[in-house]
N, C-alpha and C positions, 0 to 999 in steps of 0.2 A: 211142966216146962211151957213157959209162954212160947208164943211169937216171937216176941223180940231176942229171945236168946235162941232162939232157933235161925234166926234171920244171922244173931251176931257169930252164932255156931257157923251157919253157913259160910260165912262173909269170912272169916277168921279161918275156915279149912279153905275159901278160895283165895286168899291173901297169899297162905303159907304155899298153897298150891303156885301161887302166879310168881311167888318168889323163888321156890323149888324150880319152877319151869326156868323163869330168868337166870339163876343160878345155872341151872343143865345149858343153857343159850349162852352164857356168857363161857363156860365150860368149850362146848363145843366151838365156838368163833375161838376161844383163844389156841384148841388146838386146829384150825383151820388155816389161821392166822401163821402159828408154827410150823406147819406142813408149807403153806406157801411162803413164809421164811427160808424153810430148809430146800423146797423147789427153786427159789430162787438162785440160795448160793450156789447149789447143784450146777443152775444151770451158768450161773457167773463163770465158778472156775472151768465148767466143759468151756465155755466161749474163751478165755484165757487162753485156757491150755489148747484148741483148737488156732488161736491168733499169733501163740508162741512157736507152734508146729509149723506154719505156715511163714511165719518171719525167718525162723532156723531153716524151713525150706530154703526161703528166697536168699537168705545167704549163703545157703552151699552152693546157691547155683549161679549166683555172682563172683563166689567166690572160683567157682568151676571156669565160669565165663573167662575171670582173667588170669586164670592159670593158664586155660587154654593160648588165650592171647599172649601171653609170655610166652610160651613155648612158640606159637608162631614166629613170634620177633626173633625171640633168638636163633632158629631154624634158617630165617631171612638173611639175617646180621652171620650168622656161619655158614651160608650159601655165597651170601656176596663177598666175605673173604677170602673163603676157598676161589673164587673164579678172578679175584685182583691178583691171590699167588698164580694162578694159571695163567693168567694176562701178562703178567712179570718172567715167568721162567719164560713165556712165549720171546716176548721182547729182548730179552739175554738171548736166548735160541739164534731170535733175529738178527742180532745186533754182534755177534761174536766174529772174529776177526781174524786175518794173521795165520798162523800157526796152529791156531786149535782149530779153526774151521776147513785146516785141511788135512788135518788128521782126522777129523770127526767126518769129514766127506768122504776120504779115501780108506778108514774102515766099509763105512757103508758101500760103496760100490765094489769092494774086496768081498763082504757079504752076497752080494748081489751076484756076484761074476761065480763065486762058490754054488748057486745053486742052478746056474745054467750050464747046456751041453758046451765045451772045449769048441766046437766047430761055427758056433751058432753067430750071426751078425747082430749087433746088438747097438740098440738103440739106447741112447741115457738121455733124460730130460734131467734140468735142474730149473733154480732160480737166473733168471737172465743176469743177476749181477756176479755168479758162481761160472759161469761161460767161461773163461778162461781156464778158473779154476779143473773145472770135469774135461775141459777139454787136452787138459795137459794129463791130468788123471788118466783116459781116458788109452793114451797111447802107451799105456802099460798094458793095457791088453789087447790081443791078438783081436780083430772083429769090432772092437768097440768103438762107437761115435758118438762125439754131442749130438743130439738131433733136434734141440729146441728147448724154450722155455717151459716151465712148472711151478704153475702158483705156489709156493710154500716158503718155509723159512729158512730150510736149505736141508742139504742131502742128494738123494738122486732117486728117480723112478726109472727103472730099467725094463725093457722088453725085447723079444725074442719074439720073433713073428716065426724060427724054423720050430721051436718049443713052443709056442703060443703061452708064453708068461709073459708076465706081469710081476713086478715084484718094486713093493711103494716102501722102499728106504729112504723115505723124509725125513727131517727132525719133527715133523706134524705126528706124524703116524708113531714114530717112534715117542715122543712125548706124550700121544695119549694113551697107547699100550702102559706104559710106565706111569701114568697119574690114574685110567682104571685099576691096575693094579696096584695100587698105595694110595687109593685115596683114605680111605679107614685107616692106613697108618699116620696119614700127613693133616687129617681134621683130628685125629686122639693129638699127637704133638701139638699143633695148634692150639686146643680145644680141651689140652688137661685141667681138671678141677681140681 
């Protein structure tokens, strides 16, 4: 065996060699290439699905937001109604007249006179424009006198200084008794769905 074929021997196993090697190189990039392929989309859809989670956050919580704020409004909007009818039955209360407003006084001081002693001198305040009214009232009972005016919408506040009561038969007092107790019934009417 010459030289020359031992060079081409050589040359020829390092050919096959450097092709083998390139081949193993190009092997290995193309699975390097595929792994960083497959880490990419990996990490595409975690960012996706991390960007989707966070958008679905931010609308429940907007969505939260104005629910919230609906329910305020409406709470607002069924507050200020309820206090127009209570402004209004006020202004009827105020405004009532005649006949009814002395029956509706001379129950209340009939109540009144019911829970004091028979002996007792009794003082009745009303509204200064009812003065006549309680005062005519008034000489139905034994002890009893007008004795001045009472901010209200009418009725009468009575006192006994020998009993030391007090007893507040307004239509104030009486109108809030009766609207604490049916408010829940008069916001369901109003307010059926």
């Amino acid at each position: 065996m010459s030289l020359d074929t031992v060079v081409e021997d050589i040359k020829g196993q390092a050919h096959a060699r450097a092709e083998e090697i390139e081949e193993e190189a190009e092997e290995r990039a193309e699975e390097l290439l595929e792994a960083a392929r497959e880490d990419a989309d990996r990490i595409r859809e975690e960012a996706e699905a991390s960007v989707e989670r966070e958008i679905e956050q931010e609308r429940e919580q907007r969505i939260s937001a104005a629910q919230l704020e609906a329910k305020q409004e409406r709470l607002e909007a069924r507050r200020e109604l309820l206090e127009r009818v209570h402004d209004r039955v006020e202004a009827e209360l105020a405004e009532l007249e005649g006949e009814r407003r002395e029956e509706l006084t001379a129950a209340l001081l009939e109540s009144a006179a019911n829970e004091l002693d028979v002996d007792d001198d009794v003082e009745v305040y009303a509204r200064a424009d009812d003065e006549a009214l309680v005062s005519e009232l008034c000489t139905e009972y034994d002890g009893f006198a007008y004795a001045g005016e009472y901010d209200c919408l009418g009725g009468v506040v009575v006192e006994s200084d020998a009993s030391r009561v007090r007893i507040n038969n307004t239509f104030d007092s009486i109108l809030e008794a009766v609207w604490e107790d049916n408010l829940q019934t008069v916001s369901e009417r109003l307010f059926e769905q």
